[in-house]
C-alpha beads as a LAMMPS data file, in Angstrom:
LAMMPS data file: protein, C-alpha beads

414 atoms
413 bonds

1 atom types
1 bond types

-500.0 500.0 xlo xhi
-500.0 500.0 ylo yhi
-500.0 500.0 zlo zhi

Masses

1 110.0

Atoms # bond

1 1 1 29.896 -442.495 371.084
2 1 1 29.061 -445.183 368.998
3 1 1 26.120 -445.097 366.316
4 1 1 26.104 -448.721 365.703
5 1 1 26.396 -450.606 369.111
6 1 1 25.973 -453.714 370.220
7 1 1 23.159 -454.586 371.830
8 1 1 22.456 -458.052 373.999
9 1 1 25.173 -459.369 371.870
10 1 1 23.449 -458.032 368.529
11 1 1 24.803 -455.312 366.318
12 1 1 22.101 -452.032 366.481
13 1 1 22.028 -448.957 364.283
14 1 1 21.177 -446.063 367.134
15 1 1 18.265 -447.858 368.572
16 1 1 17.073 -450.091 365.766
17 1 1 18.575 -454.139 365.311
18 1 1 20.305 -453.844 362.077
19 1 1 18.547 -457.646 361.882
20 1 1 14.644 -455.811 362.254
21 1 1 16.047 -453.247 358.982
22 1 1 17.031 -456.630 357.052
23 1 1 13.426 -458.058 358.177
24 1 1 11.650 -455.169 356.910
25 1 1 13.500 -453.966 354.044
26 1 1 15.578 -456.713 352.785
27 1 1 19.431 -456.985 351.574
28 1 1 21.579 -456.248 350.215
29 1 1 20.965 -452.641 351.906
30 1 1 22.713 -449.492 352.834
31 1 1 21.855 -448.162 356.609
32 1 1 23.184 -444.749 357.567
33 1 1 22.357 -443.421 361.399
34 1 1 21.197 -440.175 361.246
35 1 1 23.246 -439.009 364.751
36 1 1 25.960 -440.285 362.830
37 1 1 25.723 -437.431 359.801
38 1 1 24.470 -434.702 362.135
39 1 1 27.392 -435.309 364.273
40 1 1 29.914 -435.503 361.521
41 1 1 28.824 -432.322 360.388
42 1 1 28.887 -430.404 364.009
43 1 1 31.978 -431.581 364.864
44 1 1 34.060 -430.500 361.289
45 1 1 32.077 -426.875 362.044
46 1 1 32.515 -426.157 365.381
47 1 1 36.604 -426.706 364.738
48 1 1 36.491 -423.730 362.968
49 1 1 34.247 -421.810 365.017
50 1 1 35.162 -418.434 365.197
51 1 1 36.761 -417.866 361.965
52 1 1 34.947 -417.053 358.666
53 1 1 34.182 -420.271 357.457
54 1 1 31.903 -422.207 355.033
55 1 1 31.570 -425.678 355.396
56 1 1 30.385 -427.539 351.751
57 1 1 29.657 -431.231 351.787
58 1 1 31.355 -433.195 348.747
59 1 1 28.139 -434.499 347.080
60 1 1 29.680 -437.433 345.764
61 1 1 30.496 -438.993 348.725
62 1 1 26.898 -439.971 349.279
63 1 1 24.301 -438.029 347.603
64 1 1 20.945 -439.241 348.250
65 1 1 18.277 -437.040 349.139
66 1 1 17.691 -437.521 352.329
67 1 1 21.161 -437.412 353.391
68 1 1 21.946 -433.963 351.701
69 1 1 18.587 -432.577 353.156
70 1 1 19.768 -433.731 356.940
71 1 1 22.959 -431.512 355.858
72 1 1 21.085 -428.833 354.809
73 1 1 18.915 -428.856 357.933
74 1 1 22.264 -428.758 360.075
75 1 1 23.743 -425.155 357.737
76 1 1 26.017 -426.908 355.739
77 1 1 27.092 -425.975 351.714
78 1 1 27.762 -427.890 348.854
79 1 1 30.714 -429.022 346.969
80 1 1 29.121 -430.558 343.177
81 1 1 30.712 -431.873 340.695
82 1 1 28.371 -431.970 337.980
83 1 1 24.658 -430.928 336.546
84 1 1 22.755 -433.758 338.065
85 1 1 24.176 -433.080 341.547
86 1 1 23.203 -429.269 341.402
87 1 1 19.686 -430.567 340.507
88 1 1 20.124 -433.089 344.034
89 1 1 21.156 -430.377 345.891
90 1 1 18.100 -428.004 345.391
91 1 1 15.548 -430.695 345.379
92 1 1 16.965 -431.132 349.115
93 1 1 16.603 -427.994 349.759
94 1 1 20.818 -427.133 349.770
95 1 1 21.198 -423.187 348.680
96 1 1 22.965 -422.906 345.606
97 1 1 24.211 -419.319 347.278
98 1 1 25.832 -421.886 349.299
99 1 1 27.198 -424.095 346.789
100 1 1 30.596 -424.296 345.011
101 1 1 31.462 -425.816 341.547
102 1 1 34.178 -428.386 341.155
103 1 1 35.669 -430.671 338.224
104 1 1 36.966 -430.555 334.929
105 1 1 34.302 -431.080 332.578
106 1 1 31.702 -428.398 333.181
107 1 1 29.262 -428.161 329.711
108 1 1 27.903 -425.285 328.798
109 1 1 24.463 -426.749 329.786
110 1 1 25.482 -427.260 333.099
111 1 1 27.263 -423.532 333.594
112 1 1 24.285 -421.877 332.159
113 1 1 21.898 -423.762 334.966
114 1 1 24.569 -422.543 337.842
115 1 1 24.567 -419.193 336.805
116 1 1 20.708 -419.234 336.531
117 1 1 20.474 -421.093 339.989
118 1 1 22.658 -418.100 341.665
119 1 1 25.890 -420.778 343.163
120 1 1 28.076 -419.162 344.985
121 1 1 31.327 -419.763 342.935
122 1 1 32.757 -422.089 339.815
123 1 1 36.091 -423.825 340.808
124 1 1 37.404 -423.158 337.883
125 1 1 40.463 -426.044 336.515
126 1 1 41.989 -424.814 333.101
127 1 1 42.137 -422.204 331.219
128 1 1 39.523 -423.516 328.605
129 1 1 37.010 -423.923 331.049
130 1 1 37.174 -420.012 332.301
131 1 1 37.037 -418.875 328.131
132 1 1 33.581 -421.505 328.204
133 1 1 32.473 -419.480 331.826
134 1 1 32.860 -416.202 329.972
135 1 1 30.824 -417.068 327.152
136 1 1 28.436 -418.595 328.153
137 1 1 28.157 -415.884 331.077
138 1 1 27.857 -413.334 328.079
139 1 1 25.411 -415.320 326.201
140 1 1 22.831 -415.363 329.504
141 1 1 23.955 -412.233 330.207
142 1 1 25.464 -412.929 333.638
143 1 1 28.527 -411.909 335.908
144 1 1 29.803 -415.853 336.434
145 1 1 31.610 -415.939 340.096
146 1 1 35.120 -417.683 339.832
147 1 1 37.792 -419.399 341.780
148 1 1 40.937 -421.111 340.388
149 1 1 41.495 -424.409 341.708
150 1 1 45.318 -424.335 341.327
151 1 1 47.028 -427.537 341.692
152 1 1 49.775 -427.059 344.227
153 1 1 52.076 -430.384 343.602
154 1 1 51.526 -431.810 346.879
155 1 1 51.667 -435.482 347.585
156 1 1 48.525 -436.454 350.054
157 1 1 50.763 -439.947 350.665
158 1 1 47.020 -441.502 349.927
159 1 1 45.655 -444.238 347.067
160 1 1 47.000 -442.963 343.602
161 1 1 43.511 -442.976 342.294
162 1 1 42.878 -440.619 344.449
163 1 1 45.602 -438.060 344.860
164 1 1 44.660 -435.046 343.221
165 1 1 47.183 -432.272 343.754
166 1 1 49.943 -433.934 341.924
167 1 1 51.504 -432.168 338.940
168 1 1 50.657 -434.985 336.778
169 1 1 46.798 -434.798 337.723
170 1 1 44.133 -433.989 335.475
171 1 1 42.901 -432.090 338.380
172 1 1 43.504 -427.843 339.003
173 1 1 45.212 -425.350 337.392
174 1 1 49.362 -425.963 337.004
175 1 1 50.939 -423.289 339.522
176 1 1 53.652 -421.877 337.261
177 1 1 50.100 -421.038 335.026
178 1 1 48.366 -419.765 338.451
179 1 1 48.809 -415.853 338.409
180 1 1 48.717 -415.421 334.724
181 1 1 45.278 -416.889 334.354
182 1 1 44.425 -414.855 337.424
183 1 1 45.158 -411.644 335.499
184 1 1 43.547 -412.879 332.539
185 1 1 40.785 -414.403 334.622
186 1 1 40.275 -410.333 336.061
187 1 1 39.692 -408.906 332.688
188 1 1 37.518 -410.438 331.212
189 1 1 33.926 -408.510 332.034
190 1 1 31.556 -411.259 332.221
191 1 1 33.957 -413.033 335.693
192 1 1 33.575 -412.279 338.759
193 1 1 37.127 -413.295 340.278
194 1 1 36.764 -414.607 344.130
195 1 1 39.062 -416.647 345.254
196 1 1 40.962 -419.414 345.273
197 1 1 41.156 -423.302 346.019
198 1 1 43.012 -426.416 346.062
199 1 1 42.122 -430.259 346.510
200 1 1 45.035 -432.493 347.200
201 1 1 43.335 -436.074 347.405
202 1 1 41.065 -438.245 349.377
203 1 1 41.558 -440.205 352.398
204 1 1 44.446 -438.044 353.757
205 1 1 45.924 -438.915 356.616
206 1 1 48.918 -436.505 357.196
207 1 1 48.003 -433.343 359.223
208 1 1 51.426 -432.325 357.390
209 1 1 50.375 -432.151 353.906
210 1 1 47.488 -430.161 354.760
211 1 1 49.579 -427.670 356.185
212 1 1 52.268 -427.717 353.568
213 1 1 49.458 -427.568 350.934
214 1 1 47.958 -424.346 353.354
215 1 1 51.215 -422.549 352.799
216 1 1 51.448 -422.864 349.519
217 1 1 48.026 -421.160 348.342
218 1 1 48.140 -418.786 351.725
219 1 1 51.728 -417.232 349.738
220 1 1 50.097 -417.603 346.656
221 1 1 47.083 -415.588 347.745
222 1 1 49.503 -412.755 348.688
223 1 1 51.090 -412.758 345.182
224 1 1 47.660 -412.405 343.370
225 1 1 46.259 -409.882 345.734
226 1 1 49.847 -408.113 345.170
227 1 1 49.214 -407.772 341.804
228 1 1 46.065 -405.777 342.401
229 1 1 43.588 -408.903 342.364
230 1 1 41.727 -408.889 345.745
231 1 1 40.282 -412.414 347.138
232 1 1 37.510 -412.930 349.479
233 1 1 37.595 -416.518 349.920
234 1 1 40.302 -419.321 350.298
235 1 1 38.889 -423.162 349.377
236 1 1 41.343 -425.400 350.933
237 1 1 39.470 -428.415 349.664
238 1 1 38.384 -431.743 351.224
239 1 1 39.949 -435.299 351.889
240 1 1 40.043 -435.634 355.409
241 1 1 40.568 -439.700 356.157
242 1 1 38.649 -441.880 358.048
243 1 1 39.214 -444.834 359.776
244 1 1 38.558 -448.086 358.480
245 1 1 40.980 -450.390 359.999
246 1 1 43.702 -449.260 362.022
247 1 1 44.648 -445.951 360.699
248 1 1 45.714 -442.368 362.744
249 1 1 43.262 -439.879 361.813
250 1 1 43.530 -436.463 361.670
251 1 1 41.470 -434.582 364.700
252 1 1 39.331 -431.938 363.372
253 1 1 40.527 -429.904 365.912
254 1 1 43.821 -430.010 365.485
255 1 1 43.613 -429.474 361.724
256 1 1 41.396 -426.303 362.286
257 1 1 44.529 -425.082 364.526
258 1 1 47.214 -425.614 361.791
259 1 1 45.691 -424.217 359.283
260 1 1 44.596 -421.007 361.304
261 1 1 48.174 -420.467 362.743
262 1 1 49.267 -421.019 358.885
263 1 1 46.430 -417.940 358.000
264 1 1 47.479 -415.760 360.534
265 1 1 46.097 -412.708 359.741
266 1 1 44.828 -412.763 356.428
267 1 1 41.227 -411.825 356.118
268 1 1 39.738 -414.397 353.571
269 1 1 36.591 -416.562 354.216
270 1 1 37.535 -420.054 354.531
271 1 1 35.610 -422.994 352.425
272 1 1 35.760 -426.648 353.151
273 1 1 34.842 -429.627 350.986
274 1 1 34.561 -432.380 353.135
275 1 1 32.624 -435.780 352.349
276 1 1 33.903 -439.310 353.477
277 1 1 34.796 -437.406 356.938
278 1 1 30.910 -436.536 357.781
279 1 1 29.372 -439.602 356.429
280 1 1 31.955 -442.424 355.558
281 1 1 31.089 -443.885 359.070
282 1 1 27.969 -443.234 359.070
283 1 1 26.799 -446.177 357.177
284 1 1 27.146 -449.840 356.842
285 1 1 25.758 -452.077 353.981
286 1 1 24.026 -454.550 355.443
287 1 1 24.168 -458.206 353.449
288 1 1 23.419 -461.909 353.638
289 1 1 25.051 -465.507 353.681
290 1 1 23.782 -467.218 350.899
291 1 1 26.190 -470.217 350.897
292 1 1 29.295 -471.221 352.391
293 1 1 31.754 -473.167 349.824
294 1 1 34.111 -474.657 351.918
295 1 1 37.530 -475.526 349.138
296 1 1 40.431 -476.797 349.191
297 1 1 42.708 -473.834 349.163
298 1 1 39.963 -470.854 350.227
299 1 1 36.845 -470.860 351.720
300 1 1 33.733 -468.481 350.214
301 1 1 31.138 -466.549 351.508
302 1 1 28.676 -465.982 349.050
303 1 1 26.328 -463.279 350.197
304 1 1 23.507 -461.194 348.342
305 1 1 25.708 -458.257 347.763
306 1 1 28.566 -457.806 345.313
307 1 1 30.967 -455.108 343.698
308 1 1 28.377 -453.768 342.151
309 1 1 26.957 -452.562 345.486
310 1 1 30.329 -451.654 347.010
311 1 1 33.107 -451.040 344.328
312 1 1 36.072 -449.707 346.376
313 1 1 37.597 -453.276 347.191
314 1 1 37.891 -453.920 343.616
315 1 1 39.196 -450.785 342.443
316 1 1 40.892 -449.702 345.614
317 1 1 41.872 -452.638 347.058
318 1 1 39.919 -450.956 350.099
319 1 1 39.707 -452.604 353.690
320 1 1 35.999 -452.513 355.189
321 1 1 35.603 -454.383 358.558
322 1 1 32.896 -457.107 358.194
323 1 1 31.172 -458.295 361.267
324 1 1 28.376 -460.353 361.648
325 1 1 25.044 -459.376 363.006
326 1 1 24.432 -461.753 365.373
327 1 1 27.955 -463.395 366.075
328 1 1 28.059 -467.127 366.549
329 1 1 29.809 -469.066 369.509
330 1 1 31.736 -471.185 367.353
331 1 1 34.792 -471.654 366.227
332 1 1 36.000 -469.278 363.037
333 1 1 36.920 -470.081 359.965
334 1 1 38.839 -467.749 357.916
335 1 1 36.676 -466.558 354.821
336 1 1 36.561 -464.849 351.486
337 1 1 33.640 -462.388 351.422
338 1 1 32.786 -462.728 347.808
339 1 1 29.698 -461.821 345.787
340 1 1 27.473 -463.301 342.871
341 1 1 29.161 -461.175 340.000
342 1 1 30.863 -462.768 337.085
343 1 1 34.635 -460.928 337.842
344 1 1 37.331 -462.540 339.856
345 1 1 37.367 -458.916 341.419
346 1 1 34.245 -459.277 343.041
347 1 1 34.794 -459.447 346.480
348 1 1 34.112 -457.270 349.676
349 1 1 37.014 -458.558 352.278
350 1 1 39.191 -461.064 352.364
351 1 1 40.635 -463.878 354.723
352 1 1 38.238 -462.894 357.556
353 1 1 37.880 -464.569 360.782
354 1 1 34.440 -465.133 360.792
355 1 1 31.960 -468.244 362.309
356 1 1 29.228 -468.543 359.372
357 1 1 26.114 -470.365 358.301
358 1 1 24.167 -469.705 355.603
359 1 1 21.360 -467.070 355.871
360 1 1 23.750 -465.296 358.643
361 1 1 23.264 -461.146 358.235
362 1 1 26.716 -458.977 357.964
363 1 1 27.206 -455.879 358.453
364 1 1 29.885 -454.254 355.843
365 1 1 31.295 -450.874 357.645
366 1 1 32.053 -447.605 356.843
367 1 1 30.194 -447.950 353.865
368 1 1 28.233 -444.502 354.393
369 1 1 30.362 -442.756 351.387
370 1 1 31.729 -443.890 347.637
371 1 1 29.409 -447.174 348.387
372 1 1 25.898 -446.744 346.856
373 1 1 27.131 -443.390 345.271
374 1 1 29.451 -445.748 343.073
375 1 1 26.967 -448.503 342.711
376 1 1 26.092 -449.633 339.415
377 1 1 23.608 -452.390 337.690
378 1 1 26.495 -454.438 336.162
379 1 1 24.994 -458.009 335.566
380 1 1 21.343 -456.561 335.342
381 1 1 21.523 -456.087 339.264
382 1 1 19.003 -454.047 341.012
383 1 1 21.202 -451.549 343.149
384 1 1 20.126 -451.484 346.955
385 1 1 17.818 -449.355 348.800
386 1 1 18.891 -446.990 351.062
387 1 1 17.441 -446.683 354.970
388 1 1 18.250 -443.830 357.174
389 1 1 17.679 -444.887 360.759
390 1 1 16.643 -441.813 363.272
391 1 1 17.038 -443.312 366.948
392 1 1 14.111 -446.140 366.648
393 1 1 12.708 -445.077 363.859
394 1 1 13.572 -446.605 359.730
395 1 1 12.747 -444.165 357.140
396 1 1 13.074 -445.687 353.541
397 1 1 15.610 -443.442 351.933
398 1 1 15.510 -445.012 348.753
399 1 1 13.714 -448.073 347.811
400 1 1 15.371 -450.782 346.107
401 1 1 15.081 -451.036 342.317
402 1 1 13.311 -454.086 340.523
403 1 1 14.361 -455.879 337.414
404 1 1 11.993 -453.624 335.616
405 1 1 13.660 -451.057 336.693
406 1 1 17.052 -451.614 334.994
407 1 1 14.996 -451.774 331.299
408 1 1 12.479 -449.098 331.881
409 1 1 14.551 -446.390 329.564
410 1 1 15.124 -448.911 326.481
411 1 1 13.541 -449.885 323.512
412 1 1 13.251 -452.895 321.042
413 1 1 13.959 -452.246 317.202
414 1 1 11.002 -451.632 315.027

Bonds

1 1 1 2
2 1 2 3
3 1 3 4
4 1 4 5
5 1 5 6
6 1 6 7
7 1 7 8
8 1 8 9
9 1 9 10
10 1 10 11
11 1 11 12
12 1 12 13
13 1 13 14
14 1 14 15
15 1 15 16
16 1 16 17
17 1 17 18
18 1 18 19
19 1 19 20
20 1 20 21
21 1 21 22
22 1 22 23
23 1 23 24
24 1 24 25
25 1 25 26
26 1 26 27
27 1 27 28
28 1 28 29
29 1 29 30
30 1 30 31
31 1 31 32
32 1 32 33
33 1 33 34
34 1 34 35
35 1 35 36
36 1 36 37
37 1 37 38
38 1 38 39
39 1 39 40
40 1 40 41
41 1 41 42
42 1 42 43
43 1 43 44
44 1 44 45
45 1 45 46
46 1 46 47
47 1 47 48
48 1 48 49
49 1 49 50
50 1 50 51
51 1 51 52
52 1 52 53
53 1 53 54
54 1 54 55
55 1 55 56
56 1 56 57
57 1 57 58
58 1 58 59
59 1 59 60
60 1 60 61
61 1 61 62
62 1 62 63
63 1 63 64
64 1 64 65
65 1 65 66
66 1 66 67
67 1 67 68
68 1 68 69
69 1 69 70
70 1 70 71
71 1 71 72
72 1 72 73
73 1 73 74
74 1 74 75
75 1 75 76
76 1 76 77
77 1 77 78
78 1 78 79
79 1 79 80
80 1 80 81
81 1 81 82
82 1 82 83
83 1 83 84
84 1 84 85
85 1 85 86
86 1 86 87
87 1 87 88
88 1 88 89
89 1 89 90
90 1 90 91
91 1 91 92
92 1 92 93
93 1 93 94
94 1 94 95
95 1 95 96
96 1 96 97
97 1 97 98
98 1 98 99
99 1 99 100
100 1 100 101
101 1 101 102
102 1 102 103
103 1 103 104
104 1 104 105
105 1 105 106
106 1 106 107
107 1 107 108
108 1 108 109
109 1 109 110
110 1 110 111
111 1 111 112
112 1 112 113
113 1 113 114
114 1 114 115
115 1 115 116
116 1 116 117
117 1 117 118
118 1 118 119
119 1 119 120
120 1 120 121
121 1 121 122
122 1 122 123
123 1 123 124
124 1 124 125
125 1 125 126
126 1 126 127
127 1 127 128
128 1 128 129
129 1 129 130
130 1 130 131
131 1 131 132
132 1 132 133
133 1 133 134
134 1 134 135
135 1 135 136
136 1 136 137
137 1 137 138
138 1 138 139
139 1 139 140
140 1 140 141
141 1 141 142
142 1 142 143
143 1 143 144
144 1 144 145
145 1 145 146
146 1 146 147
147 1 147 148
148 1 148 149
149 1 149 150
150 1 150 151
151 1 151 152
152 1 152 153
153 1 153 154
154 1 154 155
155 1 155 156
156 1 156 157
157 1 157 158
158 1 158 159
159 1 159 160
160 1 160 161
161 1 161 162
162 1 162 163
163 1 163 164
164 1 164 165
165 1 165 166
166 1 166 167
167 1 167 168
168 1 168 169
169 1 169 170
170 1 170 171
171 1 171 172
172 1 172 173
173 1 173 174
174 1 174 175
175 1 175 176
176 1 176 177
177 1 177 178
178 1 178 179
179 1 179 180
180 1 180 181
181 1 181 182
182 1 182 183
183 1 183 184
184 1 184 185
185 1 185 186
186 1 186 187
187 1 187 188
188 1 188 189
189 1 189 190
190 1 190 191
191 1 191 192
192 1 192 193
193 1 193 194
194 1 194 195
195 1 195 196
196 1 196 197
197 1 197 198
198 1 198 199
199 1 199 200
200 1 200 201
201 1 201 202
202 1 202 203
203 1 203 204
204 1 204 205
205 1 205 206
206 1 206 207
207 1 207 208
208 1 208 209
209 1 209 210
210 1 210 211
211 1 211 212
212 1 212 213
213 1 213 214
214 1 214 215
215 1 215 216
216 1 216 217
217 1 217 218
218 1 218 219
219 1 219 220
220 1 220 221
221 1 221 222
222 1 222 223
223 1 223 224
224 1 224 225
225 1 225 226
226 1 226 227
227 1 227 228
228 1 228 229
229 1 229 230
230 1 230 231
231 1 231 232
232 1 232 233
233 1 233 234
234 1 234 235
235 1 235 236
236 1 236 237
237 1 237 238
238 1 238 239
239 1 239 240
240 1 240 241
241 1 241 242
242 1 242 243
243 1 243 244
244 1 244 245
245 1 245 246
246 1 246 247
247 1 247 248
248 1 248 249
249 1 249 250
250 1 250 251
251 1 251 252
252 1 252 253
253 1 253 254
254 1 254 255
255 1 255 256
256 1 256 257
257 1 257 258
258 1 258 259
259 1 259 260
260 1 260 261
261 1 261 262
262 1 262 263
263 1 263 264
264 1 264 265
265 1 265 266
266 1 266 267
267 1 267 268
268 1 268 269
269 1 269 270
270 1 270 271
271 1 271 272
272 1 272 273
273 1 273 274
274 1 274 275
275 1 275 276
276 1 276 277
277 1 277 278
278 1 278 279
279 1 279 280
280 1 280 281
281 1 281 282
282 1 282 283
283 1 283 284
284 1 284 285
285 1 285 286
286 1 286 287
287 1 287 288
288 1 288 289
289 1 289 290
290 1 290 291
291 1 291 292
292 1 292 293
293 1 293 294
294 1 294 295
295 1 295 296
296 1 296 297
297 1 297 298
298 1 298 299
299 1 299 300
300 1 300 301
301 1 301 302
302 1 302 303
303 1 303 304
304 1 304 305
305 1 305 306
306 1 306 307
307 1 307 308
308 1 308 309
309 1 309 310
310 1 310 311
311 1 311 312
312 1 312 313
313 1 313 314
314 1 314 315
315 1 315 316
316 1 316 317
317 1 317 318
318 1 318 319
319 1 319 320
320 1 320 321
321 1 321 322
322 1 322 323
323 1 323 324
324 1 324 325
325 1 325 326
326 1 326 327
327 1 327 328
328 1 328 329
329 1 329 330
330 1 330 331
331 1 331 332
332 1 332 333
333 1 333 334
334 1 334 335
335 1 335 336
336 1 336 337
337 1 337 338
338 1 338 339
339 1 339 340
340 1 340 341
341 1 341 342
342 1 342 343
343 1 343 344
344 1 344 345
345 1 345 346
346 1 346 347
347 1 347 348
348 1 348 349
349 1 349 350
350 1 350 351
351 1 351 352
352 1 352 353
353 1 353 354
354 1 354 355
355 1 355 356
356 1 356 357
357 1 357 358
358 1 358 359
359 1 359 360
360 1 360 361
361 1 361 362
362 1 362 363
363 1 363 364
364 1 364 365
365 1 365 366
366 1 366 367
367 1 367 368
368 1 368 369
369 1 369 370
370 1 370 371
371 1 371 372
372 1 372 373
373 1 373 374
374 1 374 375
375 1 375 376
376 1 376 377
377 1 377 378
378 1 378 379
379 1 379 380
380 1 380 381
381 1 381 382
382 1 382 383
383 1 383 384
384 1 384 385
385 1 385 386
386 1 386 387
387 1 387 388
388 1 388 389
389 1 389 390
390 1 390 391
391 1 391 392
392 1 392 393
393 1 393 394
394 1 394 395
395 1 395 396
396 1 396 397
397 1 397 398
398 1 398 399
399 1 399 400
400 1 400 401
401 1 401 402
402 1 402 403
403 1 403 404
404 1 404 405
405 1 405 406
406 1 406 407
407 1 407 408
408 1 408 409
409 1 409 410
410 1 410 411
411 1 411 412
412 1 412 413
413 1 413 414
């Protein structure tokens, strides 16, 4: 099924022209189809129906309000990643009881307002961190649930940027350091010790790494719980890949049956982290032509929306299709999508067969996660509004930011 059809040879969101969402909310502008996020999330849940599972959207894939509440609605958890996204999460009305604890910065501010919101578990990456749990579990006097996230050296074959169970990551727990900081981890009396997790990257496309990453914490597990350390939950992470161009994607399906025949019988709950898989294709930014520049070596686009809406081509080198709206009969030219930012690096696709005239709408896909969550204001630009589209109806997500806006929060020198 597709989300964003074409309609009488114009590109649609469900049933809405993505040209009426430009007409009544302007561009440059993020549009996410509501079917589109549901569905993610019932698909990735019903693979693992009947096994003891916990499904908990990454939050910084995409963490506006509106699209966390429509996971909430559905039963799903949440994976966060820092203060601000706990706060996001309950102001959508997520359940911290159903909310896990990732990254390797946690302050003390921010552990104190988990343990006083009741999540369900800190993934906990270094031994530091679990001494900073402790105390400040102590101090509040709380019981602080834990999990190690041990890093188990496995190469996702993905983006270096974002591989994240290599031994030379920041990310996770080192194994050889695994079950001694589990044993440690079980005396000390303000923990709570859980269970366990790993994370090996983003964007994974390799059903085999997954399961090789499986079997590595699935025999670890039995070591720990050997040692007289039982575990009620395994957190096998997130990363499942999308498709953007022309890549093989894992099936949900079929990843749900790998790692269950890797399981086998052991009785842990299972927890999930995905985030680009429920919503990455669930959006597109939607942006304008503002002038062609024909040259003599390349030809430019110049449209109203620019790194600083939609950072991954610049840092990733990332491939997002581009089509246009309403497609024009003649011939194509081949184009560089660039934007109005002062950086070489701005662009959003290049050498693109495209026919183009100025004020032409495109449509920018799979921009539904790591687009407006990595936005920024770099050259005093207003970052976009956001527009969740339910069948034929626009809701205004977020509304776009003025220029007042970006200087509300600073102050001239006496």
């Amino acid at each position: 099924m597709s989300f964003f059809p074409v309609v009488d040879g114009e590109l649609h969101v469900e049933g809405v022209p993505l040209a009426s969402v430009a007409e009544h909310f302007g561009t440059p502008c993020f549009v996410y189809s509501r079917a589109a996020i549901e569905g993610g999330y019932r698909e990735f849940d019903a693979a693992f129906a009947g096994q003891s599972h916990l499904v908990c959207y990454a939050v910084k894939a995409n963490s506006n309000l509106a699209v966390l509440n429509l996971l909430a609605r559905s039963g799903s958890g949440f994976d966060i990643v820092s203060g601000g996204e706990l706060e996001r999460v309950i102001a959508a009305g997520g359940d911290p009881a159903r909310t896990v604890f990732s990254g390797v910065g946690k302050t003390a501010l921010e552990i104190e307002a988990a343990l006083s919101a009741g999540i369900h578990c800190f993934n906990v990456e270094s031994a530091a961190e679990l001494d900073l749990i402790e105390a400040v579990a102590e101090r509040v006097g709380a019981i602080a649930p834990v999990a190690l996230r041990v890093n188990p050296d496995v190469d996702p074959r993905t983006h270096p940027y974002i591989s994240t169970g290599l031994k030379e990551s920041k990310f996770g727990v080192a194994w050889i350091d695994a079950l001694p900081l589990y044993r440690r981890a079980a005396r000390l009396p303000h923990v709570s010790v859980l269970g366990i997790g790993c994370h090996i990257g983003s964007q994974v496309t390799d059903l085999s790494v997954y399961v090789e990453a499986a079997e590595k914490v699935f025999a670890l597990v039995d070591l720990i719980e050997a040692d007289g350390i039982p575990l009620t939950h395994i957190d096998l992470g997130g990363g499942l890949g999308i498709r953007y161009r022309d890549e093989e994607t894992i099936d949900p399906y079929q990843y749900a049956l790998a790692v269950k025949r890797a399981l086998g019988d052991r009785p842990q709950r299972l927890l999930f982290e995905p985030g680009r898989f429920l919503v990455g294709n669930a959006g597109v930014l939607l942006t304008r032509v503002l002038y062609l520049k024909p040259g003599a070596a390349r030809d430019f686009a110049i449209v109203d929306a620019a790194m600083n809406d939609l950072i991954r081509p610049a840092l990733y080198s990332a491939w997002h299709e581009v089509e246009a709206v309403r497609p024009r009969a003649d011939a194509p030219r081949r184009w560089q999508i660039v934007g109005p930012v002062c950086e070489s690096a701005d662009f959003l696709a290049h050498d693109r067969e495209l026919a183009l005239a100025a004020g032409d709408l495109l449509a920018v896909r799979s921009a539904g996660a790591y687009a407006f969550a990595m936005s920024s204001n770099y050259n005093s630009r207003p970052r976009a509004c956001e527009v969740v589209v339910d069948g034929k109806s626009m809701h205004c997500a977020r509304s776009r930011e003025t220029n007042a806006d970006l200087f509300t929060r600073e102050s001239l020198l006496p």
